[in-house]
N, C-alpha and C positions, 0 to 999 in steps of 0.2 A: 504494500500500500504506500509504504512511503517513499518507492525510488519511482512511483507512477503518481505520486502527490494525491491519492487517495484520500477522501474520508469515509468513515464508516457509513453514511450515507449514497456516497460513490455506488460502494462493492452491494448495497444493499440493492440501490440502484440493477443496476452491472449484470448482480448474481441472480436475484430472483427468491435470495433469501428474507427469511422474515430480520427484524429489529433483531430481536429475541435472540434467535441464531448465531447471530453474526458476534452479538455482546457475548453470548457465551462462549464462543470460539475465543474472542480478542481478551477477556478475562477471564480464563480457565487459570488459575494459579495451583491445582495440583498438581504432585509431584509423576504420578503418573495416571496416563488415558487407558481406564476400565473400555472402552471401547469407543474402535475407528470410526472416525464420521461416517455417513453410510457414500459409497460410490458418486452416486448423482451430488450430494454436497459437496465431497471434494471437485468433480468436474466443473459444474457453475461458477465456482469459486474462483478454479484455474482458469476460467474462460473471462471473468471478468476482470482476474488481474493479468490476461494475456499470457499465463507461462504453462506449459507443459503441468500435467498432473502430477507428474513424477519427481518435477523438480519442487512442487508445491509442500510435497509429504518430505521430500526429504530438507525441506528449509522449516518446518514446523517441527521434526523430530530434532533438529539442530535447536531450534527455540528452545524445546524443553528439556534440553543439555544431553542430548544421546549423541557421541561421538558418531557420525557419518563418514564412511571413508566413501562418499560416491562418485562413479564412474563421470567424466564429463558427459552431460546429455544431451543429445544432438538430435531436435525434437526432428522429429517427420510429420510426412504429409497429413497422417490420425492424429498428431499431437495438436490440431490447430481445428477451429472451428471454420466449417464451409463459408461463412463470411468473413472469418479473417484470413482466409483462404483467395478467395476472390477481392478482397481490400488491397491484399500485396501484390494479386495480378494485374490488378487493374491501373495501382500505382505502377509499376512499374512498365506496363503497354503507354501509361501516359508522358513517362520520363523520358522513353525511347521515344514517342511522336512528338516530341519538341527537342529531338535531335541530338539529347542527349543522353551520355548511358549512367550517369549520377554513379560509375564506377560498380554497378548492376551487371553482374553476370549474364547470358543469356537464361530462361528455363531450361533447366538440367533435368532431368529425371533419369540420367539415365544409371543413376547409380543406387536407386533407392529401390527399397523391399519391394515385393510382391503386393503384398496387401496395403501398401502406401497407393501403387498401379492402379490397384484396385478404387483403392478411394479417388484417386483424382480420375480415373475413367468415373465414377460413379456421379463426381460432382461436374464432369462435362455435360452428363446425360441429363442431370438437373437443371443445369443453365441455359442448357440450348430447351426443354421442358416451361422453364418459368419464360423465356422469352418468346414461346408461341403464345403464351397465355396472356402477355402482356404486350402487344404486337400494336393492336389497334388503340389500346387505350393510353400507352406509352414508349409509342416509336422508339426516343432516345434510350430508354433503358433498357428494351427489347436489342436494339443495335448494340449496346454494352456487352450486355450478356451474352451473345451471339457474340462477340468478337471475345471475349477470356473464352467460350468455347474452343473459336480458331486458335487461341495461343494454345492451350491446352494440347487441344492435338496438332500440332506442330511440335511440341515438345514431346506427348509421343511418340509422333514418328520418328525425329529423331533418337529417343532412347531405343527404339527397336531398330533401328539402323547402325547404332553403336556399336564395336565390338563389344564381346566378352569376355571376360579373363577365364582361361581354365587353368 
């Protein structure tokens, strides 16, 4: 919360949690947690403060003094929600049409998991899906979403044309 200048209203905001929730998370002073938030609280949670779930449990078990030796984590294409998803694509299609690459890599995919493939095939099939549906009542957004579609598969084609390592 507070390297995103959060307030507890924010995340309440954000997450979709109640007051209640949130207060008992950010003032929990026992020594230890009789039991894990349930799954869906931590996700909303991590989605409102933008970071990976994994890295949200293990920066909360560091709060409550449990030494973490963790792995660097290097979120993936699952680790991010299909709007913050489409936010980055969108920024970045709009960096490259004013002629600059803001130091932006092209889309890569070609080195990410299977079931990462998976999700970003699945949120193409979304985009190009919500911009039939939004066609006639919202040209410009329909033409958005229709072109992070095109980026999309451009970047898969590309990672399917990649070599392989064996």
């Amino acid at each position: 919360m507070d390297e995103r200048g959060y307030k507890p209203a924010d995340v309440v905001r954000l997450s979709g949690l109640s007051r209640q929730t949130l207060h008992s998370i950010l003032t929990d002073s026992r020594d230890t947690i009789k039991e894990m938030p349930s799954r869906k609280t931590v996700q909303v949670l991590a989605e409102a403060l933008r970071m990976p779930a994994d890295q949200l449990l293990v920066a909360a078990a560091e709060a409550y003094g449990v030494p973490v030796a963790a792995p660097v984590l290097v979120p993936t294409v699952t680790d991010v929600s299909d709007s913050e998803l489409a936010r980055e694509l969108l920024r970045r299609a709009a960096v490259r049409e004013q002629g600059g690459d803001a130091g932006l890599a092209a889309l890569d995919l070609s080195d990410i998991d299977g079931e990462s493939i998976l999700a970003v095939v699945d949120l193409r099939r979304r985009l190009l899906a919500e911009a039939a549906t939004v066609t006639d009542a919202q040209p410009g957004l329909a033409g958005t979403l229709t072109y992070l579609a095109q980026v999309i598969t451009l970047a898969l084609d590309q990672a399917a044309k990649a070599p392989t390592e064996s």
